[in-house]
C-alpha positions in Angstrom: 0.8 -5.6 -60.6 -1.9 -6.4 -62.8 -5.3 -4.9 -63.7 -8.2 -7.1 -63.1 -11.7 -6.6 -64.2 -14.7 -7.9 -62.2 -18.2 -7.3 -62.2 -19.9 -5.9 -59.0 -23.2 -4.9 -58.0 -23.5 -1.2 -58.2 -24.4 -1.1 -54.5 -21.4 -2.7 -53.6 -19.5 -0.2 -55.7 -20.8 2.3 -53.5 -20.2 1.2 -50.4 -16.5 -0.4 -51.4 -16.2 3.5 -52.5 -17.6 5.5 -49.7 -15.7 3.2 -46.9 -12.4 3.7 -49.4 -12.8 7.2 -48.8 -13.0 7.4 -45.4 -9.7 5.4 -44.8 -8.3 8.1 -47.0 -7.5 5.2 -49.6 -8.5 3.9 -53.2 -10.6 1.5 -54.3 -8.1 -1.1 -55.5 -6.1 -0.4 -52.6 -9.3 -1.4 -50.3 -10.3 -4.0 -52.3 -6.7 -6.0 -52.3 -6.6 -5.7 -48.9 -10.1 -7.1 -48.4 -8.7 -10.0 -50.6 -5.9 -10.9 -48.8 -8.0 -11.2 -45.2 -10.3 -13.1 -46.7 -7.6 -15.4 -48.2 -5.7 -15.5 -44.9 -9.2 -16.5 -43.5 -9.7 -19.4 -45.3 
């Protein structure tokens, strides 16, 4: 796995973070999932 850098809004952030937390998971965890639905949506 690698570590990628991006550049988000910091209200974004915040609400990436807060829905992370209540599905009891991690930021990166969220956000590669969110990737590959959008990907599979395409």
């Amino acid at each position: 796995m690698r570590t990628v850098q991006m550049n988000l809004d910091d209200d974004l952030v915040q609400t990436v973070d807060e829905i992370a937390h209540s599905l009891n998971t991690t930021r990166s965890a969220f956000t590669r999932n969110a990737l590959r639905e959008a990907i599979i949506r395409i």
